[in-house]
C-alpha positions as CSV (number, residue, x, y, z in Angstrom):
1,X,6.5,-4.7,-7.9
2,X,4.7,-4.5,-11.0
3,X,3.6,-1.2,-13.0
4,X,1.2,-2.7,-15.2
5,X,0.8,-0.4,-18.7
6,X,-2.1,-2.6,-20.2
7,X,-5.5,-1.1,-20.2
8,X,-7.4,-3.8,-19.4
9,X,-5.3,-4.0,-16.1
10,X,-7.8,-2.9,-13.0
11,X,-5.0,-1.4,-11.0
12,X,-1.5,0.5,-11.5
13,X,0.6,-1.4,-9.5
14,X,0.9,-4.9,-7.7
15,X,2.6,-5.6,-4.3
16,X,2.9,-8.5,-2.7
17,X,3.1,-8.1,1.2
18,X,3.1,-10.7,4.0
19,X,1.3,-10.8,7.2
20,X,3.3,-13.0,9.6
21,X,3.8,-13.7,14.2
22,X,3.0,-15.9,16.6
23,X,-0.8,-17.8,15.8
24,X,-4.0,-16.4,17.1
25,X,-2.6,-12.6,16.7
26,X,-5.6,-11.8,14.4
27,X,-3.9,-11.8,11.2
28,X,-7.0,-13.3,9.8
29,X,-9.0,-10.8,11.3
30,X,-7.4,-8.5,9.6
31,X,-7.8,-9.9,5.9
32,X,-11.4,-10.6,6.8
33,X,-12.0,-6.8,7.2
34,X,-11.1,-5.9,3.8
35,X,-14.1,-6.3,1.7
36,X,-13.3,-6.5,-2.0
37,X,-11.3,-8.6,-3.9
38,X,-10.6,-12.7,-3.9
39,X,-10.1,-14.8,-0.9
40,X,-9.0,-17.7,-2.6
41,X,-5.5,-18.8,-3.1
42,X,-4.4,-18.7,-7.0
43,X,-2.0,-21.9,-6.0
44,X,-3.4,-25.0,-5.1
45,X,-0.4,-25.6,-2.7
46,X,-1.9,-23.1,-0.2
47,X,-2.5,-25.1,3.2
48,X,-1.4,-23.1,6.1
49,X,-1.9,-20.4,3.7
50,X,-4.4,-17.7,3.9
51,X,-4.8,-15.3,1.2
52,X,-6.7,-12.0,0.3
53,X,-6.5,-9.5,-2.6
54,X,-7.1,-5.8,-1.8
55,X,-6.9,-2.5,-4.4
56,X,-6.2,0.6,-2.5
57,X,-6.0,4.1,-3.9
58,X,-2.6,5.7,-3.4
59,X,-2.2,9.9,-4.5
60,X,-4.4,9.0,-7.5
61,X,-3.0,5.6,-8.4
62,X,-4.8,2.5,-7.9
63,X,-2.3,-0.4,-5.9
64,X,-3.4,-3.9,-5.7
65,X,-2.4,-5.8,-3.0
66,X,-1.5,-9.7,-2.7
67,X,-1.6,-10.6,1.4
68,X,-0.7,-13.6,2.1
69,X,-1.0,-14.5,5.8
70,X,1.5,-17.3,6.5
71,X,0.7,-19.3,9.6
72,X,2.5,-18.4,13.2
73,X,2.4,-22.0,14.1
74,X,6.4,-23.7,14.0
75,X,5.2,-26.5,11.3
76,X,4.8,-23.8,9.0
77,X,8.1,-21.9,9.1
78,X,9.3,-23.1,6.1
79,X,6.5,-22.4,4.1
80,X,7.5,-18.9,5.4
81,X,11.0,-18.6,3.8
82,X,9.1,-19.7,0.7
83,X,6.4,-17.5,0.6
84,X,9.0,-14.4,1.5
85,X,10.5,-15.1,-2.1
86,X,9.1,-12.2,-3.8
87,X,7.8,-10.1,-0.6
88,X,7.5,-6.7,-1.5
89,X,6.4,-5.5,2.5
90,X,5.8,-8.0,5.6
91,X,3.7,-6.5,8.6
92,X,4.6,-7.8,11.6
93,X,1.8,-8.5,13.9
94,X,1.2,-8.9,17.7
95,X,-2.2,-8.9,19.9
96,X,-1.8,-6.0,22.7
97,X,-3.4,-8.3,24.5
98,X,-0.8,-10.7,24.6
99,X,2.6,-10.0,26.1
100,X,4.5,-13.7,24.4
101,X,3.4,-12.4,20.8
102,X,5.3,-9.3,21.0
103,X,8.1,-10.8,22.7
104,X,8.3,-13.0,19.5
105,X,8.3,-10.1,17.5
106,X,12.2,-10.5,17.8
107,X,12.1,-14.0,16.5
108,X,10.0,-13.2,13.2
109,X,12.4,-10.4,12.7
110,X,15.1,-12.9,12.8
111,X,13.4,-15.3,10.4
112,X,13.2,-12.0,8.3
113,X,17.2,-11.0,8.2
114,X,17.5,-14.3,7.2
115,X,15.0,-14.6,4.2
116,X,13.6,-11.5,3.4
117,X,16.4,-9.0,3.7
118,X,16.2,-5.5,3.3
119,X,12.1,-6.0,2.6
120,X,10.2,-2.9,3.9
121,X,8.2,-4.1,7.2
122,X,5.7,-2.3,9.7
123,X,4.7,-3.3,13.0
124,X,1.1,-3.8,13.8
125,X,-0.2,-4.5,17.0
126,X,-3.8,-5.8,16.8
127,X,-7.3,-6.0,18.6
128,X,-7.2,-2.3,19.6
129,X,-10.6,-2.9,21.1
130,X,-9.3,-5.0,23.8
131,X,-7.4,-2.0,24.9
132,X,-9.0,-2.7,28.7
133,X,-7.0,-6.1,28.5
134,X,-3.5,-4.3,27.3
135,X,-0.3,-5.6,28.0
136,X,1.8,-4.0,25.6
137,X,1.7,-0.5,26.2
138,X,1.9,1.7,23.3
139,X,4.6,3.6,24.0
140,X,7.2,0.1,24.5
141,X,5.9,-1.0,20.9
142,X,6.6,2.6,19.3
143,X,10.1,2.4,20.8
144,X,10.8,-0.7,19.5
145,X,9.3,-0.3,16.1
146,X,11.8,3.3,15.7
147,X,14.5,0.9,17.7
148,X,14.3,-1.3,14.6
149,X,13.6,1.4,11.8
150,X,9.7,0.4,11.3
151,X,6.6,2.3,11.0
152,X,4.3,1.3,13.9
153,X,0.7,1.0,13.9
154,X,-2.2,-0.1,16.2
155,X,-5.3,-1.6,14.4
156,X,-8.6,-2.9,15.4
157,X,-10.2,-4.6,12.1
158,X,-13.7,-5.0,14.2
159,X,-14.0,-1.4,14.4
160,X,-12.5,-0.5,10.8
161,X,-9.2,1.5,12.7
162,X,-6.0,1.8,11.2
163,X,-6.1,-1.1,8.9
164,X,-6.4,0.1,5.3
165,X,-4.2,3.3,6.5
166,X,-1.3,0.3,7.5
167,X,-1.1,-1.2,4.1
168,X,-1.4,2.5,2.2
169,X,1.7,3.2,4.6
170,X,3.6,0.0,3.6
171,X,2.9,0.5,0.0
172,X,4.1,4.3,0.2
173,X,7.5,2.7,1.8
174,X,7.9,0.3,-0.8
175,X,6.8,2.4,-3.8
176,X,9.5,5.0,-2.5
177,X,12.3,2.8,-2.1
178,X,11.2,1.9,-5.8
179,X,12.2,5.4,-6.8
180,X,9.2,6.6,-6.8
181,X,9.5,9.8,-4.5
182,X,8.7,12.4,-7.0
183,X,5.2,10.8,-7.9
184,X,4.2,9.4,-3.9
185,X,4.3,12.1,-1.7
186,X,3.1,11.6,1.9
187,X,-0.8,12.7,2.3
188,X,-1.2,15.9,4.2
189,X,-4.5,17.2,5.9
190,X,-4.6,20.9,5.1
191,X,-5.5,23.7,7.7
192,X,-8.5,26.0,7.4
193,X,-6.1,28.7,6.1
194,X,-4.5,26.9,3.7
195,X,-7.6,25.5,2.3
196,X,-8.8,29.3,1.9
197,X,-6.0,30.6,0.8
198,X,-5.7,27.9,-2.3
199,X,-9.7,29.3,-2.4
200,X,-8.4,33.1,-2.9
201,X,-6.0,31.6,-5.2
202,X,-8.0,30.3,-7.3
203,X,-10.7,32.9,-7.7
204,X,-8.8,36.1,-7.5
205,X,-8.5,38.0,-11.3
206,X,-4.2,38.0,-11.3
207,X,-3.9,41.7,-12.3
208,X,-5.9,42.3,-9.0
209,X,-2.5,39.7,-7.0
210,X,0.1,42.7,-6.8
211,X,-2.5,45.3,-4.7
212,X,-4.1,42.3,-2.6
213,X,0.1,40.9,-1.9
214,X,1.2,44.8,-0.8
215,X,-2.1,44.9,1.1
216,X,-1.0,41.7,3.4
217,X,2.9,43.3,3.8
218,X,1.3,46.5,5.2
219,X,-0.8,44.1,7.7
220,X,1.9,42.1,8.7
221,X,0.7,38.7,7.7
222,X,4.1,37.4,6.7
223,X,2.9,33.7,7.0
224,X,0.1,34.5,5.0
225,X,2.4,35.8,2.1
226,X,4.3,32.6,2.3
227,X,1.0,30.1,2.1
228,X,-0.4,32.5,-1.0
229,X,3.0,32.5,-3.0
230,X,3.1,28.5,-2.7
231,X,-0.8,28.4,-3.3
232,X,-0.1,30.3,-6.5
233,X,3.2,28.6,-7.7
234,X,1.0,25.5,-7.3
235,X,-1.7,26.9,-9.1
236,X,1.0,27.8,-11.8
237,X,2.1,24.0,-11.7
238,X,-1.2,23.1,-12.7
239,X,-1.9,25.5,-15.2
240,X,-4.4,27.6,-13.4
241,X,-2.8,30.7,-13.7
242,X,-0.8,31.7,-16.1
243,X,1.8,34.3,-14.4
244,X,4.1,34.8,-11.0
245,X,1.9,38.5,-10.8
246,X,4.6,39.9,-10.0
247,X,4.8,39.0,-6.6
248,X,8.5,38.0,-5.9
């Protein structure tokens, strides 16, 4: 991982993640979806080698991405163990279509122990839109994925599902065990209440905070008091407002 300072750099950090299982899973599928950045190879030693550069945006910070797709097909195995040098995330990918490439799930994962150990890795099972021709039920593959301490994900790049959100999710893990946790928190949708109540927060005059507080006590809205204490000791954080109001 690199946290790049310069400010001529495009992006704040660069990860290099592998795609890798059995041939004709749709890894290249998958690196075809992802419209920006280069598709050629910066090493002329790339057969059996495909490559893509993506830049995501992660809680504010821009990560690139290096995917390298390395080739499911046995001849290439030890290009494999050299590529994985240097892997910062793998995502291991099956077709839910086909039964024998999740079954060799187990072998990649092998392949990994051996080479790449310790490197952050997801499961992906791809071609979502063929979910009429299924053979890997969803529920087996989530299993094994916790079975094995990954994050699992189903993806279907024809239809834009789940792909970008995969590698955000790997670069999260791998940022994290970086010791980044205070900076990369998880995402979170907000409710409708918790969207209005950052809204009262935000708008409310504080000397008005202590009458409108009381006035939620006397109507019982306990969970309400929580949500506006945190919206305003995040408000606080940010310099919006200024004081507590009096309100522990």
């Amino acid at each position: 991982m690199g946290t790049q300072g310069s400010p001529v750099k495009s992006y704040d950090y660069l990860l290099k993640f592998l795609l890798v299982g059995d041939s004709d899973v749709g890894k290249g599928e998958i690196l075809e979806s992802l419209q920006d950045g280069a598709a050629e190879s910066p090493y002329a030693y790339s057969n059996g080698i495909d490559y893509k550069t993506t830049t995501i945006l992660l809680d504010g910070r821009r990560v690139k991405l290096e995917l390298w797709d390395t080739s499911g097909q046995g001849r290439f195995c030890t290009i494999f163990r050299s590529y994985s040098r240097g892997a910062q995330g793998i995502l291991l990918v099956y077709d839910i279509t086909n039964r024998w490439s999740f079954d060799g799930i187990d072998r990649w994962i092998k392949e990994i122990d051996e080479h790449a150990p310790g490197v952050p890795r997801i499961l992906v099972g791809n071609r979502l839109h063929l979910a009429f021709k299924r053979q890997v039920p969803t529920e087996q593959a989530r299993a094994y994925a916790e079975k094995n301490c990954m994050t699992f994900f189903e993806v279907s790049p024809l239809c834009n599902f789940n792909v970008t959100e995969s590698f955000t999710e790997l670069s999260r893990i791998v940022l994290m065990r970086h010791g980044m946790e205070k900076i990369w928190r998880p995402n979170r949708v907000f409710s409708l209440q918790d969207l209005c109540c950052r809204a009262i927060v935000s708008c409310t005059p504080l000397p008005a905070w202590r009458h409108f507080y009381t006035l939620l006590h006397e109507m019982g809205s306990a969970s309400l008091c929580v949500k506006m204490q945190s919206c305003l000791w995040a408000m606080n954080t940010c310099g919006v407002a200024r004081c507590s109001a009096g309100l522990d």
